[in-house]
C-alpha positions in Angstrom: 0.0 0.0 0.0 1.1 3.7 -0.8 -0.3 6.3 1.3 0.8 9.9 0.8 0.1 12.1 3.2 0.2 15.6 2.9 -0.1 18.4 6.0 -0.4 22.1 4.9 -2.4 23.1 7.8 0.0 25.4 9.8 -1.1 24.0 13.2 -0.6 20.4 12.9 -1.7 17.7 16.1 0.2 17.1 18.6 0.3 12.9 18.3 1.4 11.2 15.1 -1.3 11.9 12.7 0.4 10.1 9.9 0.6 6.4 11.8 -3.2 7.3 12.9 -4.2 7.8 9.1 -2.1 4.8 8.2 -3.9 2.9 10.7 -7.5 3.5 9.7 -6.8 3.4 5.8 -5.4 0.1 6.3 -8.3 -1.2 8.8 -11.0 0.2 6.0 -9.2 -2.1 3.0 -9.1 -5.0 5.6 -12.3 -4.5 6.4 -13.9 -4.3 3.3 -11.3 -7.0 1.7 -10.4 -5.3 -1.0 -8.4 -7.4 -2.7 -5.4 -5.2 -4.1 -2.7 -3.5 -3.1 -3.7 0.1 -3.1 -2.6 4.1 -3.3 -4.6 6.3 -1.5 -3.8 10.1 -1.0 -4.3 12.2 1.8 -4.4 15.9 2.4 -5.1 17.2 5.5 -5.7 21.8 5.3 -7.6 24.2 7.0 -11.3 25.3 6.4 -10.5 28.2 3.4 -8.5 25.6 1.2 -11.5 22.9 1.9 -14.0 25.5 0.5 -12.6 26.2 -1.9 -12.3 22.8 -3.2 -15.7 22.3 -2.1 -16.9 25.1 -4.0 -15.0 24.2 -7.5 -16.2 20.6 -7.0 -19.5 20.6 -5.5 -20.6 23.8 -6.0 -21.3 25.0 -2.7 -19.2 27.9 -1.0 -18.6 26.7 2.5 -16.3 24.5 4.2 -16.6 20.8 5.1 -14.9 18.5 7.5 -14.2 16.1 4.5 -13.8 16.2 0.4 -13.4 12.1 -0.7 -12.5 11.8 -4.3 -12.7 8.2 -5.3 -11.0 7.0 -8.8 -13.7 5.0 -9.9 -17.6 5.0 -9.9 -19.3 1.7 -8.3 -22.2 -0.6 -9.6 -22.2 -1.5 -5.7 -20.7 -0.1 -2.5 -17.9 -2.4 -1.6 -18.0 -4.7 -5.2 -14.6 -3.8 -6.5 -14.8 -6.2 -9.8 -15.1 -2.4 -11.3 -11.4 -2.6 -11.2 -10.7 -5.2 -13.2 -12.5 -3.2 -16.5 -11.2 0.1 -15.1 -7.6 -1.2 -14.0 -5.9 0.6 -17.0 -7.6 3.8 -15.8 -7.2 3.9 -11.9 -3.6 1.6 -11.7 -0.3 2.9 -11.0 1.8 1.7 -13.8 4.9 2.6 -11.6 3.6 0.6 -8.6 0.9 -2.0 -9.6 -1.3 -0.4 -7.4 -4.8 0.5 -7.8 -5.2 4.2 -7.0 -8.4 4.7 -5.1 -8.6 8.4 -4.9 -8.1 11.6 -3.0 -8.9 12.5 0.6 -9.0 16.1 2.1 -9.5 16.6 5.8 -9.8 20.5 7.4 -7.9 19.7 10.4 -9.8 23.2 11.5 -13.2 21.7 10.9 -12.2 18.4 13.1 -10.9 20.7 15.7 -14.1 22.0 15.9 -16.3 18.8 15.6 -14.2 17.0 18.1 -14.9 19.8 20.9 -18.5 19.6 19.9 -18.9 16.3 20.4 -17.1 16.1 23.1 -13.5 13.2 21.7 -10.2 14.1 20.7 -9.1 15.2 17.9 -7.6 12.0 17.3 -10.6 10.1 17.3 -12.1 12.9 14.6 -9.3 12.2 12.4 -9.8 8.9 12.6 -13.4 9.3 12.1 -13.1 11.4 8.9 -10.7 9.3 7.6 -12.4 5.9 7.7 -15.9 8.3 6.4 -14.1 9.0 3.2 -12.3 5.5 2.8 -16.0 4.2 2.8 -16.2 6.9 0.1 -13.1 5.5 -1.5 -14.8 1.6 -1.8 -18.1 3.0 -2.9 -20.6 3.9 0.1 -22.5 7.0 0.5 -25.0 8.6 2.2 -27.5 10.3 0.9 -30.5 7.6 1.2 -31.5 6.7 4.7 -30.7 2.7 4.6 -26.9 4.2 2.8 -26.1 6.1 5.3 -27.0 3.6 8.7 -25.2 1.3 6.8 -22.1 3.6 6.7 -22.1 4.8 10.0 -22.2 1.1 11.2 -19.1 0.4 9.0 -17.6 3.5 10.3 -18.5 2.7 14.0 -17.8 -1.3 13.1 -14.1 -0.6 12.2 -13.2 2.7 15.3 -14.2 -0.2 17.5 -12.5 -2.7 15.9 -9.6 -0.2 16.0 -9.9 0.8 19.5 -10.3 4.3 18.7 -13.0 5.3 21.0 -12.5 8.4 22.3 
């Protein structure tokens, strides 16, 4: 697995973020089973870089916690025989990886969340990283029986992780 991680936010956590992020992506392909070896990239930025990418790609002019750009559209969350007719498309000639997309994280906007809802910050990262992995294989939420399904993978695998709190 490749995972590039990339911090431009100015004030960046106090605990290794990058073995957190590792963690998680890695517990989201073994939990899903996806069956490649993969590349996955990861930018975490504040709330004006996030809107703007928000606003160029979505077309709304406001920030977000999370922005999950996946390389590949899915018949069916989790059913990755899309990458054997897309392989040419999505791998990494360099690597022999497939490339499963782009993630961006405001570590602002997690800041934030996690004093709302009363965790740590690393337990928000970890949260918005396993959301947009999720993304990554497929899953959304904008039907009601999507999105309980996706919060139960994403409270399945923090669990399983032991990231609680």
């Amino acid at each position: 697995m490749t995972l590039i991680v990339n911090n431009e936010y100015e004030d960046k956590p106090e605990f290794d973020y990058e073995e957190l992020i590792a963690r998680v992506v890695k517990g989201c392909l073994a939990f899903e089973g996806f069956p490649y070896e993969a590349e996955i990239s990861v930018l975490l930025t504040g709330d004006e870089e996030i809107r703007k990418l928000n606003s160029q790609f979505r077309q709304i002019d406001a920030p977000t916690d999370v922005l999950s750009f996946p390389t590949v559209e899915y018949s069916r969350p989790g059913d990755f025989t899309c990458f054997e007719d897309a392989s040419a498309d999505c791998l990494n000639p360099e690597t022999g990886e497939m490339v499963l997309g782009d993630i961006v994280i405001s570590v602002e906007r997690a800041k934030h969340q996690a004093e709302e809802y009363g965790h740590s910050l690393k337990r928000e990262l970890a949260f918005l990283t396993a959301h947009s992995m999720f993304h990554l294989m497929g899953y959304d939420h904008i039907a009601e029986e999507d999105r309980l399904l996706m919060e139960e993978k994403q409270k399945s695998l923090l669990n399983k992780l032991k990231i609680l709190n």
